[in-house]
C-alpha positions in Angstrom: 0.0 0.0 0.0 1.3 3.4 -0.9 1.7 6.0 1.8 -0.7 8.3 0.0 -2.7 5.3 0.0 -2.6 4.8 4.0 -2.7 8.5 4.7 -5.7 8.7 3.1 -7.5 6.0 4.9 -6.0 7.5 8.0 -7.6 10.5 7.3 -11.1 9.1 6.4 -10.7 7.2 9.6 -10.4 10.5 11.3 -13.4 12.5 9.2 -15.4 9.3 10.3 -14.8 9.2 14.3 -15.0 13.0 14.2 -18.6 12.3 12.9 -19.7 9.4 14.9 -18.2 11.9 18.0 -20.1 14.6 16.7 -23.3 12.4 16.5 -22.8 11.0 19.7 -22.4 14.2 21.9 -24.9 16.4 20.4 -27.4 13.5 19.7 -27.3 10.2 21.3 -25.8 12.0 25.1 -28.8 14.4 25.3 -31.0 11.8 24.5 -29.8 9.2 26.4 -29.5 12.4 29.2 -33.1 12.8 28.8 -34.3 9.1 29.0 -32.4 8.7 32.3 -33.9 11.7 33.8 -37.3 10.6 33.0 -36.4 6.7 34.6 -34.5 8.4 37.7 -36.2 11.5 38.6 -33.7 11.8 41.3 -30.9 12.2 38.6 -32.6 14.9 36.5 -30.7 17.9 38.8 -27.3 16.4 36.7 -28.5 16.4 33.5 -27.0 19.6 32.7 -23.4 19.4 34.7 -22.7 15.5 33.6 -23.7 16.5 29.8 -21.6 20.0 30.4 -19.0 17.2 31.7 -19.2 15.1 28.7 -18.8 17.6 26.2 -15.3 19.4 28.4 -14.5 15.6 28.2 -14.8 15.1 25.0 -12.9 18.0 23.7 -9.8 16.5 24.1 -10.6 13.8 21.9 -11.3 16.0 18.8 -8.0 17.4 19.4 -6.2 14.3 19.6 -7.9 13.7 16.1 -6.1 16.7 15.0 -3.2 15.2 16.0 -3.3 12.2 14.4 -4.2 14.5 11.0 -0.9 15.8 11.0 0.8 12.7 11.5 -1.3 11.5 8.4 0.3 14.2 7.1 3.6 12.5 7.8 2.8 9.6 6.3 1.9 11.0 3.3 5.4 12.7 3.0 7.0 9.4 3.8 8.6 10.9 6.9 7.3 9.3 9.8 10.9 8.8 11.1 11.2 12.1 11.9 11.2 14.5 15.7 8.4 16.5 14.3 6.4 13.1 13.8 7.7 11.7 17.2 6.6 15.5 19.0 2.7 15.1 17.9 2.5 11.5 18.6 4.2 11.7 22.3 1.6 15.2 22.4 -1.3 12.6 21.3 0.0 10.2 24.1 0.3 13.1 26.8 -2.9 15.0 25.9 -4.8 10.8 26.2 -3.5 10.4 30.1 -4.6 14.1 30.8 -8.0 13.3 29.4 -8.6 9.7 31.0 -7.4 11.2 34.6 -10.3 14.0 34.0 -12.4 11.8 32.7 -12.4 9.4 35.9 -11.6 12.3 38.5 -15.3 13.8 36.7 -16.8 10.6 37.1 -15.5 10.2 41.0 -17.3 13.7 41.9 -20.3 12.7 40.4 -20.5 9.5 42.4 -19.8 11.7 45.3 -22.1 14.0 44.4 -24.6 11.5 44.2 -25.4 12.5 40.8 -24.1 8.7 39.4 -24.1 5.1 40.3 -21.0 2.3 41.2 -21.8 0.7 38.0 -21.2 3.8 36.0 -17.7 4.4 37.4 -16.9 1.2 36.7 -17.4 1.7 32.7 -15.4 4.6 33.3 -12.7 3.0 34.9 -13.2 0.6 31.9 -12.7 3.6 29.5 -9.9 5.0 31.5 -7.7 1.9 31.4 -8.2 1.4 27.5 -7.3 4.9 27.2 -4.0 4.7 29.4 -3.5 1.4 27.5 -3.0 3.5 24.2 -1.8 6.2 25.6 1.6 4.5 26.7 1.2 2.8 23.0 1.8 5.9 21.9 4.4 7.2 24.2 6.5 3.8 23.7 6.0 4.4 19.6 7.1 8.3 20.0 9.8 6.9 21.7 11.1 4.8 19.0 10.6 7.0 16.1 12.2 9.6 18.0 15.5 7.0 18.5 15.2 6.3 14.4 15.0 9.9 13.8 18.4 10.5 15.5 20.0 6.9 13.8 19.1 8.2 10.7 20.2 12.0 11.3 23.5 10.2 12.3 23.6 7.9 9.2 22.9 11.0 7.1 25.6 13.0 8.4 28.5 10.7 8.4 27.7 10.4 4.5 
């Protein structure tokens, strides 16, 4: 496969989970917001701060698919081994632990709060370990491109 070939899938991966995020914050979140307020009257006070929550939450995650635009961007030019290429992806990797330790430090207040239930942090907490899972992906990957990048800054100078 060609890397205009992969870039461009990467980047209609990215058009596609920006969508599906789109769809699922401004659709699917209220509505679901709104079904659960009806069931758990109780709740219905913390419609407004958890989807307020949500969408803080999920800001992040649009940003981190601007990252992974430019290092489609990267692939494209056939220099992924580069320090530029290992910066956003170790950014992408920073900017993912930030997010999942907001994410469950929200989720923690609102069980304290009393404005969620056990079962819900535990999802979280679910969602929080997948993210630190790619996150040090990312970092370890960074890592290595950023070793590569010097090997072959040294490889083209001693030529």
């Amino acid at each position: 496969m060609s890397s205009k070939a992969l870039s461009r899938l990467v980047r209609t991966a990215v058009v596609a989970v920006g969508v599906c995020g789109l769809f699922g914050c401004f659709y699917v979140l209220p509505g679901e917001g709104r079904y659960m307020a009806r069931i758990y009257p109780e709740l219905a006070r913390f419609f407004w701060p958890w989807l307020l929550f949500l969408w803080v939450a999920a800001l992040p995650c649009f940003g981190l698919l601007g990252l992974v635009w430019q290092v489609s961007s990267f692939i494209k030019r056939e220099a992924v081994f580069t320090k530029e290429a290992a910066y956003f992806i170790k950014s992408g990797a920073v900017l993912l632990s930030y997010e999942a330790g907001f994410f469950l430090l929200g989720n923690i207040v609102f069980l304290v709060l009393g404005g969620s239930h056990p079962v819900v942090l535990l999802a979280a907490l679910f969602i929080v370990v997948l993210a630190l899972a790619l996150a040090v992906g990312a970092g370890a990957v960074s890592r290595y491109i950023a070793r590569a990048a010097a090997l072959q800054e040294e490889a083209d100078s001693t030529i």
